[in-house]
TIBAMAR-129317 format. One line per field, with one value per residue: residue number from 0; x, y, z of N, C-alpha, C in turn; residue in three letters. Coordinates in steps of 0.05 Angstrom, whole numbers, plus 32768, in hexadecimal, padded with zeros to 4 digits. Example, Ala and Ser with C-alpha at 12.3 -4.5 7.8 and 13.67 -1.06 7.14 Angstrom:
2
n <- 0; 1
nX <- 8108; 8101
nY <- 7F8E; 7FD3
nZ <- 809C; 808E
caX <- 80F6; 8111
caY <- 7FA6; 7FEB
caZ <- 809C; 808F
cX <- 8108; 8102
cY <- 7FBE; 8001
cZ <- 809C; 809D
res <- ala; ser
//
This chain:
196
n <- 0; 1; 2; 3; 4; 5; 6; 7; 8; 9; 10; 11; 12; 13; 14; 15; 16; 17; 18; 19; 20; 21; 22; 23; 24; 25; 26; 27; 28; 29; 30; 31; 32; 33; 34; 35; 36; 37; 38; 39; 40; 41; 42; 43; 44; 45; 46; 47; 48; 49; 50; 51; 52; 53; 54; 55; 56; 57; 58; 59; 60; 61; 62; 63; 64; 65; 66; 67; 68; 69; 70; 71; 72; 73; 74; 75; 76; 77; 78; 79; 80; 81; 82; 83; 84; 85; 86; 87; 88; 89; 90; 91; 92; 93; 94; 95; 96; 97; 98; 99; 100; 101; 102; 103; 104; 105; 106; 107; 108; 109; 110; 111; 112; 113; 114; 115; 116; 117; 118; 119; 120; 121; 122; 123; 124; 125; 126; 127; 128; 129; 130; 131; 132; 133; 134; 135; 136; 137; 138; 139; 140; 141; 142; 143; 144; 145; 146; 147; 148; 149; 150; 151; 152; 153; 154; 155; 156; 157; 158; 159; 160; 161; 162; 163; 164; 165; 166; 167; 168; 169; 170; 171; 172; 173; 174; 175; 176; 177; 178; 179; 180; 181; 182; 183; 184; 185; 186; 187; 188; 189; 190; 191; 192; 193; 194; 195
nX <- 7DB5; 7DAA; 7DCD; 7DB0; 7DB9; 7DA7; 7DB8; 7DE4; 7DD3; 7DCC; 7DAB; 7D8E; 7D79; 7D46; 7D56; 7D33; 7CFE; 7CCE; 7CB8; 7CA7; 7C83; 7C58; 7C4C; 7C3D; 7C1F; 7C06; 7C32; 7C59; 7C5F; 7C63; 7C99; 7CB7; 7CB3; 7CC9; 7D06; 7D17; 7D0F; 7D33; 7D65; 7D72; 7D78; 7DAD; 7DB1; 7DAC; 7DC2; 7DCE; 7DF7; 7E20; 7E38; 7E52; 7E85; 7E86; 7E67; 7E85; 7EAF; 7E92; 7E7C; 7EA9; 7EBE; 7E8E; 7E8F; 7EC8; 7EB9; 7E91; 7EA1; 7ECB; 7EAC; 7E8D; 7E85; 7E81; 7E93; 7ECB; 7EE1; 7EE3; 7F06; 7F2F; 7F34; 7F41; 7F7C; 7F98; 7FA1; 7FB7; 7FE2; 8002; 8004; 8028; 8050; 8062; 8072; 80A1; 80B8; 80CD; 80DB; 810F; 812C; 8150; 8143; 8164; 8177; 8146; 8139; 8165; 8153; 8125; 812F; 815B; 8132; 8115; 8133; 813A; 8165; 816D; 8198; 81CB; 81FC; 8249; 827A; 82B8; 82EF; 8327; 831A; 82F6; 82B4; 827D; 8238; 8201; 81BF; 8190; 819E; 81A1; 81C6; 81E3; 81D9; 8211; 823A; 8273; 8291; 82B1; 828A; 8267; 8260; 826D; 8240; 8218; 8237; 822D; 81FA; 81EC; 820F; 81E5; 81BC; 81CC; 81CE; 81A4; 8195; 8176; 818F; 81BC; 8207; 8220; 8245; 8276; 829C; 8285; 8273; 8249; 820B; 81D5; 8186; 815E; 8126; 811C; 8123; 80FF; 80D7; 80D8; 80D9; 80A2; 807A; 8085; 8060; 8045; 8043; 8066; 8092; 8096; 8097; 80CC; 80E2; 80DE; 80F9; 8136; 8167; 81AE; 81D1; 81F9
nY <- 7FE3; 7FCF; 7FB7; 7FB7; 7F90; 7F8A; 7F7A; 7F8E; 7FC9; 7FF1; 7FEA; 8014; 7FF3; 7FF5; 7FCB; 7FB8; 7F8F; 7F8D; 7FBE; 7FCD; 7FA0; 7FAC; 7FDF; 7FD3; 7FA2; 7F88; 7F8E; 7F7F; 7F41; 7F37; 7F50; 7F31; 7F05; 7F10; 7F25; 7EED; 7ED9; 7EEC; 7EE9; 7EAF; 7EB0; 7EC6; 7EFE; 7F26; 7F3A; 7F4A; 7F7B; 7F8B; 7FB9; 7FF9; 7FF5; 7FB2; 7FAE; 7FC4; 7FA3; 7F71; 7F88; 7F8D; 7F62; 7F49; 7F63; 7F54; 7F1E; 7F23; 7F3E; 7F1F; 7EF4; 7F0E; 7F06; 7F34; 7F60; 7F41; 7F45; 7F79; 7F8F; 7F6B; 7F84; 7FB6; 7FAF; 7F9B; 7FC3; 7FF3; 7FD3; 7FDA; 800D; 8010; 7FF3; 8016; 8048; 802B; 8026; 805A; 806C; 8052; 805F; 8095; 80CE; 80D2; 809A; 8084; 809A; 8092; 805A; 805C; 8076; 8059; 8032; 803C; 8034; 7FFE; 7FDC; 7FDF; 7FF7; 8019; 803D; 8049; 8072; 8080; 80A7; 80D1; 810F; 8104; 80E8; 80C7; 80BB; 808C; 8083; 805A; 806F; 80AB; 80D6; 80EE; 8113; 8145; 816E; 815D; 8162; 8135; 8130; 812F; 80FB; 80D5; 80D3; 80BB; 8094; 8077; 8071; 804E; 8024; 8018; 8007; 7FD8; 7FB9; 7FAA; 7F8E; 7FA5; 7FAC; 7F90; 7F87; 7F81; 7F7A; 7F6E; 7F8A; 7FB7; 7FE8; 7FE1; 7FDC; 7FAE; 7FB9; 7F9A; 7F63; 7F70; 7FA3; 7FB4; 7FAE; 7FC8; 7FF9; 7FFC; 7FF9; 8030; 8075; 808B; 80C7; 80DB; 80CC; 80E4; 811C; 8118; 810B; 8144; 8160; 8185; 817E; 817F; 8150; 815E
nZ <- 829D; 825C; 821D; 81E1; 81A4; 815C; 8122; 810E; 812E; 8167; 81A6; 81D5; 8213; 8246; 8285; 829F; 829D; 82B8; 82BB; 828C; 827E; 829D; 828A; 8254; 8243; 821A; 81F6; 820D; 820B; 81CE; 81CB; 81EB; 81D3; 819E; 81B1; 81C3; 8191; 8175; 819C; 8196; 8164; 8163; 815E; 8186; 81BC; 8203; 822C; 8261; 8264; 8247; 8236; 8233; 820A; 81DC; 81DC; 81D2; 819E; 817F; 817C; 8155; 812D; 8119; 810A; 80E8; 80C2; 80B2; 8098; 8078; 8030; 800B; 802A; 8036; 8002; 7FF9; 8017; 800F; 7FDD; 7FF1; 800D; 7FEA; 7FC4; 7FF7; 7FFB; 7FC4; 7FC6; 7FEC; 7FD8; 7FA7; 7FD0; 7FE9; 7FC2; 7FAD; 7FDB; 7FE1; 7FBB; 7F99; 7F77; 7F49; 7F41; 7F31; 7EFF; 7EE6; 7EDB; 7EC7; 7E91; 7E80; 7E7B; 7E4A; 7E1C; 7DE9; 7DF2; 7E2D; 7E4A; 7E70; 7E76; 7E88; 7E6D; 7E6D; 7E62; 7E52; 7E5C; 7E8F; 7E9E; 7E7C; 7E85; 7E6D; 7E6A; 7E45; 7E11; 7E1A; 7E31; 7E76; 7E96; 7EB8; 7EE3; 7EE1; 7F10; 7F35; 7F64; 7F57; 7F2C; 7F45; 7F68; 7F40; 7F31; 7F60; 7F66; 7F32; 7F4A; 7F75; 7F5D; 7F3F; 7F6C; 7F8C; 7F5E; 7F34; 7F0A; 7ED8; 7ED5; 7E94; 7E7B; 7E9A; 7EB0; 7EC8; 7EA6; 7E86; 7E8C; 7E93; 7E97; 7EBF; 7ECC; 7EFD; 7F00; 7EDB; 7EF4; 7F26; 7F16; 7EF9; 7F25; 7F3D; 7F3B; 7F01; 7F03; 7F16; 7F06; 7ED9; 7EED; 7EF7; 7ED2; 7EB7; 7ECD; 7EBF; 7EDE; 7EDD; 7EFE; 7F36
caX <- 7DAE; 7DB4; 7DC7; 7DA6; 7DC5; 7D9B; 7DC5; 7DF5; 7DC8; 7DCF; 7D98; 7D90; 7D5D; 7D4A; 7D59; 7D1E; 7CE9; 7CB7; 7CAB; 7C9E; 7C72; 7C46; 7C46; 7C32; 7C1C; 7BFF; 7C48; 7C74; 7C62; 7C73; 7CB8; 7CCD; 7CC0; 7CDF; 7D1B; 7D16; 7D1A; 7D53; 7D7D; 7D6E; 7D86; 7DC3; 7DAC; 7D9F; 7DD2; 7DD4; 7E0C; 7E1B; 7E37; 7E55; 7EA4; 7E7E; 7E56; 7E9C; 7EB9; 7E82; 7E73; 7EC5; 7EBC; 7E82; 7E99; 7ED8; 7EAA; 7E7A; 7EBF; 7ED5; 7E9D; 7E7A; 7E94; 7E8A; 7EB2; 7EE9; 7EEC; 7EE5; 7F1F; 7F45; 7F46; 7F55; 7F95; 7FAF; 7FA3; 7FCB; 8009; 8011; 8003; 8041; 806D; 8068; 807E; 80AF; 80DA; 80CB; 80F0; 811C; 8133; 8150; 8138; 817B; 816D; 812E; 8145; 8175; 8145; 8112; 8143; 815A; 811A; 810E; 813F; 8133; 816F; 816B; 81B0; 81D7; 8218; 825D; 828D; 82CE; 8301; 8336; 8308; 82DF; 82A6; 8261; 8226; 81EA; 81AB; 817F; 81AD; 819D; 81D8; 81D5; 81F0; 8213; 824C; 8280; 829F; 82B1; 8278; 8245; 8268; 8269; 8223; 8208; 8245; 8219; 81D3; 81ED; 8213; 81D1; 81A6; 81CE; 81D9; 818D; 8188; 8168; 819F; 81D0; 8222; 8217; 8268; 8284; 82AE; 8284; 8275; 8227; 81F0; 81B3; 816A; 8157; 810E; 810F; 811F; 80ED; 80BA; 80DA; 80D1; 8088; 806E; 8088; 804B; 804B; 8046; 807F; 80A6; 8088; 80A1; 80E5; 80F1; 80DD; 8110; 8152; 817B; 81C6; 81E1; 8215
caY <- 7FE9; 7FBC; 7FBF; 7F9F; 7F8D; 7F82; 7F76; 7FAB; 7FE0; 7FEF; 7FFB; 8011; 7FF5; 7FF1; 7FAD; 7FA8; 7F89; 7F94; 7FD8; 7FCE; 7F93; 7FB9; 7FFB; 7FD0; 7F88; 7F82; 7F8B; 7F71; 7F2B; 7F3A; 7F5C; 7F22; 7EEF; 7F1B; 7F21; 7ED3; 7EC8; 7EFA; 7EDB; 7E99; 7EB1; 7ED4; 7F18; 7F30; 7F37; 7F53; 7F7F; 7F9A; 7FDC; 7FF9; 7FD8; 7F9E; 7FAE; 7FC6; 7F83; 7F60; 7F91; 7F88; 7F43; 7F45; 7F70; 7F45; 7F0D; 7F31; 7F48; 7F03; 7EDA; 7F16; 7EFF; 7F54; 7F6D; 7F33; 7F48; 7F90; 7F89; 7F61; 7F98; 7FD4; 7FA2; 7F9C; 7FE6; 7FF5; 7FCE; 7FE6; 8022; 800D; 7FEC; 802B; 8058; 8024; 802D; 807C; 8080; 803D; 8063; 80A3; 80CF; 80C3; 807E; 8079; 80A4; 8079; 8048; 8063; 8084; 8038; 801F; 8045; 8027; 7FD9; 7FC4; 7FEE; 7FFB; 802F; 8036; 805F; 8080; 808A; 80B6; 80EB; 8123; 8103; 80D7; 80D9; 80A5; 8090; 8074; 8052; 807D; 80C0; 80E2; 80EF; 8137; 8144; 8183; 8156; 8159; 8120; 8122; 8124; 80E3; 80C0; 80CC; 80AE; 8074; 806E; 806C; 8033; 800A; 800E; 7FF9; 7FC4; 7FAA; 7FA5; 7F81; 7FB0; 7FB3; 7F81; 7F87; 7F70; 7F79; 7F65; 7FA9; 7FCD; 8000; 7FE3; 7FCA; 7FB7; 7FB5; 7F76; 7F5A; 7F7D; 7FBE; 7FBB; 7FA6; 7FDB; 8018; 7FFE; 8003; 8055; 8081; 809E; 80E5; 80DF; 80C8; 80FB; 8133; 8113; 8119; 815E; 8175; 8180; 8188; 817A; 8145; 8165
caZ <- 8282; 8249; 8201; 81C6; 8186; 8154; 8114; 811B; 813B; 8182; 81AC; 81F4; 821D; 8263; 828D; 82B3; 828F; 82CF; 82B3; 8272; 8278; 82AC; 8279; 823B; 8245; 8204; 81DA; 8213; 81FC; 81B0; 81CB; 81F5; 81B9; 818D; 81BE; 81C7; 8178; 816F; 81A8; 8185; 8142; 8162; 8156; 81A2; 81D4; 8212; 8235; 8276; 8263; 8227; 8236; 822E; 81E7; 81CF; 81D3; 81BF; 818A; 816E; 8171; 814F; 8116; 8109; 80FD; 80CE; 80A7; 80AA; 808D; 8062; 801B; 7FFF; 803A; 802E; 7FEB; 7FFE; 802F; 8001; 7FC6; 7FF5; 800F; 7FD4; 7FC7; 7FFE; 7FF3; 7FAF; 7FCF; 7FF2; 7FC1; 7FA2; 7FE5; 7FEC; 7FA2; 7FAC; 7FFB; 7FE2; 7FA2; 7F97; 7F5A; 7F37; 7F38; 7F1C; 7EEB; 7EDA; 7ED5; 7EB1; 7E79; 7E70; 7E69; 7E2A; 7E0B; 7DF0; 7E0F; 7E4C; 7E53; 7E88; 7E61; 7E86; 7E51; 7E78; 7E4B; 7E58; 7E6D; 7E94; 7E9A; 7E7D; 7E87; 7E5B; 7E69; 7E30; 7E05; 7E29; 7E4A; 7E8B; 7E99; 7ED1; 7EE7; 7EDB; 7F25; 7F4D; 7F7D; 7F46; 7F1E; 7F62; 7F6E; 7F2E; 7F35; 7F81; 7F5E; 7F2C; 7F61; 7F8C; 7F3F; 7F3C; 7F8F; 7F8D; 7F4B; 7F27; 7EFD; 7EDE; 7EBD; 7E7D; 7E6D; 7EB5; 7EB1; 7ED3; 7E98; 7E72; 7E9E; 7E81; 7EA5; 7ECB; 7ECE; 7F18; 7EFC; 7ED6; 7F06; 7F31; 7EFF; 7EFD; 7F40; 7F3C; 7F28; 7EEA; 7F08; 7F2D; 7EED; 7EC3; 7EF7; 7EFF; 7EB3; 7EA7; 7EE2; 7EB3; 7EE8; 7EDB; 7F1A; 7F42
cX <- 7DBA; 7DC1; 7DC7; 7DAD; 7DAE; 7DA7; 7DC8; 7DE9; 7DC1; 7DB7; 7D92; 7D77; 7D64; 7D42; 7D3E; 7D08; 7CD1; 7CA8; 7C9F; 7C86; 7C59; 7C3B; 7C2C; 7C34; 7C13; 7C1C; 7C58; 7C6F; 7C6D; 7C8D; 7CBD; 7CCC; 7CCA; 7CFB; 7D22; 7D22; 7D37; 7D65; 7D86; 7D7E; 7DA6; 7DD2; 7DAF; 7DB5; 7DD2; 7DF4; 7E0C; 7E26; 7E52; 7E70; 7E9E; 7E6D; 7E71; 7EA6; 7EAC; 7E7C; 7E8D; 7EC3; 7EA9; 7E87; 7EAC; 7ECF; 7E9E; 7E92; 7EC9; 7EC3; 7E89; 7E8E; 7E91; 7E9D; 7ECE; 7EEC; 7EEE; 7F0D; 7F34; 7F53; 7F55; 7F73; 7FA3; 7FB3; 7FB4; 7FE3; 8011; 8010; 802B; 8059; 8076; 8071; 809B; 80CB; 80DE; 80E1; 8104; 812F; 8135; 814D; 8152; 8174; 8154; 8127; 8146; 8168; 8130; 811E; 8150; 814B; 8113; 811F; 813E; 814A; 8170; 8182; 81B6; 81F1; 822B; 826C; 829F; 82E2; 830E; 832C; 8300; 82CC; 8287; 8252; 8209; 81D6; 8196; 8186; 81A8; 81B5; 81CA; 81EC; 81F5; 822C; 826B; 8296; 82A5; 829D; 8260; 8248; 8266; 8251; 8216; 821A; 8232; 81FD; 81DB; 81F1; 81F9; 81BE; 81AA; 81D8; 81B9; 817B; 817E; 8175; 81B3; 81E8; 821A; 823B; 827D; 829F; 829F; 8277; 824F; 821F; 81D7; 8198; 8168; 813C; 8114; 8117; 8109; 80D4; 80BA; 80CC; 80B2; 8079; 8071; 806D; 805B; 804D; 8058; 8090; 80A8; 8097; 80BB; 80F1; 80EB; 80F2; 8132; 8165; 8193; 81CA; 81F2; 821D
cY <- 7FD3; 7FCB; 7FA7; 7F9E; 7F84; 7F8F; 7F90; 7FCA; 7FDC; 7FF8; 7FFB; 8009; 7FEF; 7FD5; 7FAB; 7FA4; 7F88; 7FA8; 7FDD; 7FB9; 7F9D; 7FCC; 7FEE; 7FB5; 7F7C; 7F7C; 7F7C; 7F4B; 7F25; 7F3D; 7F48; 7F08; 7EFC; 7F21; 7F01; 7EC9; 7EDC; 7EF5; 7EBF; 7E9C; 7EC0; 7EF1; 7F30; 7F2F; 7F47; 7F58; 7F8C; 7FB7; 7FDD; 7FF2; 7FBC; 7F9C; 7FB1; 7FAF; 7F81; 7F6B; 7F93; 7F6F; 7F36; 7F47; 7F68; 7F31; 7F0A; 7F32; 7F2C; 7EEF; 7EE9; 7F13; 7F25; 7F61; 7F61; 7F41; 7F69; 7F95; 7F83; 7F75; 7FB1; 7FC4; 7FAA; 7FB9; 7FF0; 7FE8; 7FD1; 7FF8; 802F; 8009; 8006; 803D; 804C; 802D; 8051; 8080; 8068; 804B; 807A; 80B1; 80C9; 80AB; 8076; 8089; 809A; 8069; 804A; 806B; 8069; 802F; 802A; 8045; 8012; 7FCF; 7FD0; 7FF6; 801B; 8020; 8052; 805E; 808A; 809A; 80D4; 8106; 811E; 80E7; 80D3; 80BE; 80AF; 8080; 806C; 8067; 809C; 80C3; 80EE; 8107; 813B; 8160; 8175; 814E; 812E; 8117; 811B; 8107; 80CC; 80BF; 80C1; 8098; 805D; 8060; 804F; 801C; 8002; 7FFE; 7FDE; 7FAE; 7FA4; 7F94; 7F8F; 7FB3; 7F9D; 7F8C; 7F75; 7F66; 7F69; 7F78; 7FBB; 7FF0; 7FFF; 7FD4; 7FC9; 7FB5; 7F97; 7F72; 7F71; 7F99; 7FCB; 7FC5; 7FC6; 7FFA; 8015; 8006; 8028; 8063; 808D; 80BE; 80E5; 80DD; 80DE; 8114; 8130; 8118; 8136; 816C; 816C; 8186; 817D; 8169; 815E; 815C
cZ <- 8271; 8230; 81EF; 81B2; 8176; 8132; 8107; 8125; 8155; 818E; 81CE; 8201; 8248; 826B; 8299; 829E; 8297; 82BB; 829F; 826F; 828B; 8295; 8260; 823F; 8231; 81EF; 81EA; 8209; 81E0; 81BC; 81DB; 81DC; 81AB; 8198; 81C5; 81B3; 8172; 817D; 819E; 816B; 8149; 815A; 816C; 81B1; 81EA; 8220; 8243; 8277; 8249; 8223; 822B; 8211; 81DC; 81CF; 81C9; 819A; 8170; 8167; 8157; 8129; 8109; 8101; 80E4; 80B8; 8098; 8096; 8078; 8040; 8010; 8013; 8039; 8015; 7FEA; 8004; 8022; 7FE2; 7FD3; 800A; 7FFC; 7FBB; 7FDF; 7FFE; 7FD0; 7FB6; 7FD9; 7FF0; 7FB6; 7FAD; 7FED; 7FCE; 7FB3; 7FC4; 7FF3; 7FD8; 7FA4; 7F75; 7F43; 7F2B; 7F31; 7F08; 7EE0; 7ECB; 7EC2; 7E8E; 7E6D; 7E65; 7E4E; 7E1A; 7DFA; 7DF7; 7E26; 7E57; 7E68; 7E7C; 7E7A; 7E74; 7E67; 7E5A; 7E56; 7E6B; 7E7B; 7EA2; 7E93; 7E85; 7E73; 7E65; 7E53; 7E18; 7E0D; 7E3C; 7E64; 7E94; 7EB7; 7ECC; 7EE1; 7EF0; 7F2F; 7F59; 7F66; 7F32; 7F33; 7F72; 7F54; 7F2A; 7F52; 7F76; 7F4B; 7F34; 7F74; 7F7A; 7F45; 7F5C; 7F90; 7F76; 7F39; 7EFF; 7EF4; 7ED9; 7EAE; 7E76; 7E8C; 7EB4; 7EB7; 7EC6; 7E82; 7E86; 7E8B; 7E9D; 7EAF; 7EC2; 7EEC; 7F17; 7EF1; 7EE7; 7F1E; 7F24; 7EFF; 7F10; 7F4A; 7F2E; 7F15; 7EEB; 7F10; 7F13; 7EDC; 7ED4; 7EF5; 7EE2; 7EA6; 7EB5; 7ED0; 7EBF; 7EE4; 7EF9; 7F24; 7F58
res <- unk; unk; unk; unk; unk; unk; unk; unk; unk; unk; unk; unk; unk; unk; unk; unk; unk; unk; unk; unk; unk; unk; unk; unk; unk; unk; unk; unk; unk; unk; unk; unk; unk; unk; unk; unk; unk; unk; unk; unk; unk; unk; unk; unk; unk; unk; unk; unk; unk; unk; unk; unk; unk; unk; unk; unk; unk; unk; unk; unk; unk; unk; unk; unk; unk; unk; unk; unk; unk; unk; unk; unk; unk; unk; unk; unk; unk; unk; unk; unk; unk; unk; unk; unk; unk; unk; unk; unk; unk; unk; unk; unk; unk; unk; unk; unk; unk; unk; unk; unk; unk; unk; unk; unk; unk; unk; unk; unk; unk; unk; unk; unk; unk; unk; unk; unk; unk; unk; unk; unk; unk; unk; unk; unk; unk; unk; unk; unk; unk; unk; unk; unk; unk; unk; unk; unk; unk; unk; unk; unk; unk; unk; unk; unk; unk; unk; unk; unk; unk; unk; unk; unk; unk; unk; unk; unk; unk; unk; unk; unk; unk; unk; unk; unk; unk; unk; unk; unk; unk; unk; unk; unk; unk; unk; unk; unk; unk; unk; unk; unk; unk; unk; unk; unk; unk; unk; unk; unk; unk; unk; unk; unk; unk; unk; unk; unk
//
């Protein structure tokens, strides 16, 4: 048994050509020039069984992909649909919601600042002048000291004072805070939960 390609549609036929030109001697002449000009044009191929169409028919198809300018450009928008896809999965599992909190509550600032306030009681923190509420423990001051040190170990973040106490926004915070959907932001600021 064969199989016939005939631009991208598969078609099964039988190898012996005895039989067919006995049955119908009138068309087998048309069907072998028309199998003649379609091997000619690179339309026709024969294969000895369907292991063998599968290759050919992969090979064939990376070709077509390769040299059709709407599938390159196909190809090339859902790429770059998936890796923002991905940039975006990347901040989200990179980034914990604290920190893009943080970040976002800066940005609506115009200088973008992340301010700590050390003092007697305590310690509070501000982002883009927005306190940032927390129980007031230990563990919960040392998890939003964690989320800034990670802001600013990744850039996102600079010291403006070199004490440790005002950061402002970078350019790659920005860029960061962008690539986050807006639903996700939008959910993350309605949740008023206090740190702890």
């Amino acid at each position: 048994m064969a199989v016939s390609r005939f631009i991208g549609l598969a078609i099964c036929s039988l190898r012996s050509d005895c039989q067919i030109s006995r049955a119908y001697t009138p068309l087998t002449k048309k069907l072998k020039e028309f199998k003649a000009w379609c091997q000619n044009n690179g339309i026709y191929n024969e294969f000895e069984d369907i292991k063998d169409f599968g290759y050919h028919f992969q090979r064939h198809l990376s070709q077509m992909l390769a040299e059709n300018d709407y599938l390159k450009s196909f190809l090339a928008q859902a790429k770059a649909l998936v890796d923002d896809m991905s940039q975006e999965q990347e901040i989200l599992v990179s980034f914990s919601s604290l920190e893009i909190r943080l970040l976002y509550l800066a940005s609506q600032d115009d200088h973008g600042q992340i301010t700590i306030y050390e003092y007697i009681g305590g310690v509070s923190f501000s982002a883009g002048g927005v306190e940032v509420e927390h129980n007031n423990t230990r563990r919960a001051i040392a998890k939003i000291e964690a989320a800034i040190e990670k802001l600013e170990t990744y850039n996102l973040i600079v010291d403006s004072t070199s004490e440790g106490r005002c950061f402002q926004l970078t350019q790659d915070g920005y860029e960061a805070l962008d690539k986050v959907p807006e639903k996700y932001v939008e959910k993350l600021m309605q949740d008023d939960s206090i740190v702890e």
